[in-house]
N, C-alpha and C positions, 0 to 999 in steps of 0.2 A: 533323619534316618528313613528309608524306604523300605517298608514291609515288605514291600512284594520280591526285592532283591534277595530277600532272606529267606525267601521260601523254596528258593528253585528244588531243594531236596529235603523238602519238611518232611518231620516226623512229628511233630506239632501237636496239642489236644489241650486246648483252652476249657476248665469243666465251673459251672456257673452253678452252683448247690444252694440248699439253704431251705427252711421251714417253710409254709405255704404260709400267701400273704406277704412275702418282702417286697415283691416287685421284679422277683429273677425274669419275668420275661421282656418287659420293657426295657430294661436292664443288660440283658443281653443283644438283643436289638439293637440297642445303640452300639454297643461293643463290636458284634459283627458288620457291622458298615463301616465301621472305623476301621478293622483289622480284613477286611475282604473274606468276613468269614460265614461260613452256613449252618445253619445251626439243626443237631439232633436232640430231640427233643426224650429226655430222660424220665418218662412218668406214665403211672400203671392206670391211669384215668382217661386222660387225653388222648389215648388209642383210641376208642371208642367212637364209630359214627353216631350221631342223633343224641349224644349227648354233649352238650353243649354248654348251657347254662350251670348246671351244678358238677361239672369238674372245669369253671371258673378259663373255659377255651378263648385266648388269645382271637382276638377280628379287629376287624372283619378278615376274611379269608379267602384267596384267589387260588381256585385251582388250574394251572395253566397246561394247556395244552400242547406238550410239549416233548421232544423224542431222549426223551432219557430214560437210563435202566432203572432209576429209584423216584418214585411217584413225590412230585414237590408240591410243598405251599407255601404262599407268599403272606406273608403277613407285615404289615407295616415296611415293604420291601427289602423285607430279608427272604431268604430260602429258609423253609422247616421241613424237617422229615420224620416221618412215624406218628404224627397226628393221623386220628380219622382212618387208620388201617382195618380195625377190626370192627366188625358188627359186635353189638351186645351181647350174641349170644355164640360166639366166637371163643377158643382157647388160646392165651397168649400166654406163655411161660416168660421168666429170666431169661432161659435157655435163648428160646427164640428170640428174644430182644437184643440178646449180644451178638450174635448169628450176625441179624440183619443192622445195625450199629454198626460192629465191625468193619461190613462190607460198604456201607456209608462214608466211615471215617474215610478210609483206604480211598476212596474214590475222590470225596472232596480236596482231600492231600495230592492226589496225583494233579489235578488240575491246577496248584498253585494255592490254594486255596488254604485258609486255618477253620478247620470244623471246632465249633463249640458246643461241648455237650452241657445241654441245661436242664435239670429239673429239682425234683424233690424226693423219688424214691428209691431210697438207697439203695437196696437191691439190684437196683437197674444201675446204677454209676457203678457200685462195685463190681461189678459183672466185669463190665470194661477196663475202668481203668487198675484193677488188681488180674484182672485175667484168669476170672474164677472156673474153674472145671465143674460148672454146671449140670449136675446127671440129666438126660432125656430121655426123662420118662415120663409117658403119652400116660394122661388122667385116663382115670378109671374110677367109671361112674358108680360102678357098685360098693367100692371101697368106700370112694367119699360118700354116697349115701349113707352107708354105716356106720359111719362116722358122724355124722351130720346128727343121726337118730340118735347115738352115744350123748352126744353134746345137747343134745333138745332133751333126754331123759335124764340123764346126770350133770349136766351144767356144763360149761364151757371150762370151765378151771379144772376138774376130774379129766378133761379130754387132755389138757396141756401135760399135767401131771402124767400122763401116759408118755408123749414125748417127752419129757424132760429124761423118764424111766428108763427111755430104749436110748438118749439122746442129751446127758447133760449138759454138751458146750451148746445146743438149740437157746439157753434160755437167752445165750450173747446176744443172740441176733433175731430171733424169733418172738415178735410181743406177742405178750399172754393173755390180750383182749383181741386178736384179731384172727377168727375162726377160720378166715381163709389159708394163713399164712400158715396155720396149727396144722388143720387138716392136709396140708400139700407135704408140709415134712414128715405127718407121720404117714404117708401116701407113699412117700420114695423110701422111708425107713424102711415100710412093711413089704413093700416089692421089692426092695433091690438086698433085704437084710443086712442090710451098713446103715452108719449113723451118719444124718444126712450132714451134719457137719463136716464131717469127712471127707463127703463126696464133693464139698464146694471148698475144695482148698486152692488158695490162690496161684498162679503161673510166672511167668518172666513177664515182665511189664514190656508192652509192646509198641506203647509211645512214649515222647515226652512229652511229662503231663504236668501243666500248671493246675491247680485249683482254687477255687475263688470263693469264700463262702460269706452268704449277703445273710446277717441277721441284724434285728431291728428289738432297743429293749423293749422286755416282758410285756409292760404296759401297753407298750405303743401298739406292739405285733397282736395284743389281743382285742385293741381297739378297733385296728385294722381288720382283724379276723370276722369281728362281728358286724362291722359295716358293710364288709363283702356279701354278708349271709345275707343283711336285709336288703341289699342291693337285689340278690340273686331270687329272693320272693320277690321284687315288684317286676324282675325281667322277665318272671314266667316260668320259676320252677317249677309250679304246682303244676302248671300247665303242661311243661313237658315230660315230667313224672307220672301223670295218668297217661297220656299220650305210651310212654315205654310200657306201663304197666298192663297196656290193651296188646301186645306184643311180644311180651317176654316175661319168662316167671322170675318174681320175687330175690328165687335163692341163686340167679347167676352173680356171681362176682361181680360182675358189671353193677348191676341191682341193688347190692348188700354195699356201696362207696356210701359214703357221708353224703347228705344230702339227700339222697335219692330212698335210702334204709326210712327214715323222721319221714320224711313227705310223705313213703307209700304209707307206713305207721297211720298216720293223719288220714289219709287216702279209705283206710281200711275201717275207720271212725275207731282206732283204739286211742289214739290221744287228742289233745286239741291244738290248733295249728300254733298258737303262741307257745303248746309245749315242744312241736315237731318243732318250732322256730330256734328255741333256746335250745334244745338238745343239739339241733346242727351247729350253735356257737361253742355249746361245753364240747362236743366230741372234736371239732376242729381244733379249739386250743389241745385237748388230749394229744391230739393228731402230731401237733404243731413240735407238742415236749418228746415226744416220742422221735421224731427227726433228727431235732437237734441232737439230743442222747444217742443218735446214731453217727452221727456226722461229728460228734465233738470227739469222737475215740480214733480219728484222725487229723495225725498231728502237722500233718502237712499240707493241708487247708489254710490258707492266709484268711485271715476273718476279715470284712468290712460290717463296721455297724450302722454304717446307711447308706445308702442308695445313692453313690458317689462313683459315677464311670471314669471321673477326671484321677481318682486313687487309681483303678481299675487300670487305666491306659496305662498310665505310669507303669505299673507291675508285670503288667503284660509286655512291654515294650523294653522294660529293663531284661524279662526272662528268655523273649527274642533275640535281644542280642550279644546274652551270653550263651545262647547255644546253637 
C-alpha cells in the first residue's frame, strides 16, 4: 500500500503519548520517516531555549535555514516544531500552544504530509485533539504573586482547596502538588468569574485522530527514570542550572520544572546533591503516575507496552486505509 496515494486529501493526526522515559521521541522518529510525517512536538518543557539537559531535549539538533512560515528542526532527520520557542523567561499558555499546533498541523496536511503530535503533557494533547475552548487570559502578575504569598504562608494544599471551593470538577484535571497548574486556574476563575472547568469545554474534533500510547511496566519505567537522572548530572545539569540561575529567577515556571527546582535547592546549599539527586528520581516517577492517570481516562488510546514501531506501523497503516 502507498501512503502517500492516501493522503492527497488528509485529515490525518497520528498522536504519540505516554509517561516520560518510554522512549516516545525515538519512537516517533522512526514512525515519521516511515509514514512522511513531521512531527509537533506536545510538551510544556521542551519549549524552552537553554534548557536542554534537564527537560531530557532530543540531539543533536539542526536548525536550517530555510523559507518557511513555521521555524523547523531537524533531529535525527525528521522535522520538529515548537521546541526551543520560548526563552525561560517567556509566557506560554494551552491557549497559545493550540493556536500555533493548529496552524502546524493544517500546514503539514496540506503538503501531503501526516503530522504526529508527540509528547507527555496532557493539557497540550488535549487542547488539540479534543478542541478545547481554552480562555485567553493574559497572566497577571499581581494575582499570581498573591497567590504565590497565600501558598508560601498557608501551604500549597489550603491554596488548592480554594480552587477546588470556587471549582469542584478542577480536581479531574488539575494536580494538587503542582503550584503552577493551581495558581493559573485560580487566576482565570478569579478574572473571568466562571469555573475554569467550564471555560475548557471540549469542541467538534477537527481531525482524524489515531492515538498511540507507549507505556513500559512500573519497574522498568522507574528504572529507566532513574538512569535518565544520573545520566542528566554527568551531562551537566548542575552546570546549566547555575548557568539559568545567573539569568533568571527561581520562581519562573520554566525554573520551578523537575530538575532544575532539586539542582537550584542544592545550588542554594539547602540540601545535598545526593538529596537534590534522589528527589529528581522520586518527583519524576510522581511525574510519571500523574500522566499516566491522565491519559488512562482515555479510552481511545491503543496502549503499546514496549517500544515496538513494527505494532506501531501495523496500526497506523491499518487506520489509513480504513479512512
Amino acid at each position: 500500500m502507498s501512503t502517500k496515494n492516501n493522503l492527497k486529501n488528509n485529515n490525518f493526526l497520528i498522536v504519540v503519548l505516554g509517561p516520560t522515559a518510554t522512549g516516545k521521541t525515538d519512537f516517533a522518529i522512526k514512525l515519521a520517516k516511515q509514514f512522511r510525517g513531521e512531527i509537533v512536538c506536545a510538551d510544556s518543557r521542551t519549549i524552552y531555549q537553554q534548557m536542554d539537559i534537564g527537560t531530557a531535549k532530543p540531539g543533536p539538533r539542526k536548525y536550517p535555514r530555510i523559507n518557511h512560515k513555521f521555524p523547523q528542526i531537524i533531529i535525527k532527520g525528521a522535522v520538529h516544531y515548537l521546541i526551543d520557542i520560548k526563552k525561560p523567561n517567556e509566557n506560554f499558555t494551552a491557549a497559545e500552544f493550540k493556536e500555533r499546533a493548529l496552524k502546524i498541523i493544517k500546514d503539514v496536511q496540506s503538503r501531503g504530509k501526516i503530522p504526529f503530535l508527540i509528547g507527555g503533557t496532557g493539557l497540550y494533547i488535549s487542547a488539540v485533539i479534543n478542541n478545547l475552548d481554552i480562555p485567553k487570559i493574559a497572566p497577571d502578575k499581581k494575582l499570581r504573586k498573591k497567590l504565590e504569598v497565600y501558598a508560601k504562608k498557608y501551604g500549597l494544599k489550603k491554596l488548592y482547596a480554594k480552587l477546588i471551593k470556587l471549582d469542584p470538577e478542577a480536581k479531574n484535571f488539575i494536580d494538587a502538588k503542582n503550584p503552577r497548574r493551581i495558581i493559573r486556574a485560580l487566576e482565570v476563575c478569579l478574572k473571568t468569574k466562571q469555573k475554569f472547568s467550564q471555560l475548557r469545554q471540549p469542541g467538534q474534533s477537527l481531525f482524524n485522530i489515531l492515538q498511540i500510547g507507549l507505556n513500559l511496566p512500573r519497574q522498568e519505567l522507574y528504572k529507566k527514570i532513574n538512569s535518565r537522572v544520573d545520566q542528566m548530572i554527568k551531562n551537566g545539569l548542575i552546570k546549566e542550572t547555575k548557568s539559568l540561575m545567573k539569568k533568571y529567577s527561581p520562581n519562573l515556571p520554566s525554573m520551578t520544572g523537575i530538575g532544575y527546582q532539586q539542582v537550584g535547592l542544592y545550588l542554594k546549599n539547602k540540601i545535598t546533591l545526593p538529596e537534590a539527586i534522589e528527589l529528581i528520581k522520586k518527583d519524576t516517577r510522581h511525574y510519571a503516575k500523574r500522566q499516566l492517570t491522565w491519559f488512562k481516562r482515555d479510552k481511545n488510546i491503543k496502549w503499546l507496552n514496549q517500544n515496538n514501531t513494527t505494532s506501531a506501523e501495523k496500526i497506523i497503516k491499518k487506520f489509513i486505509k480504513n479512512n
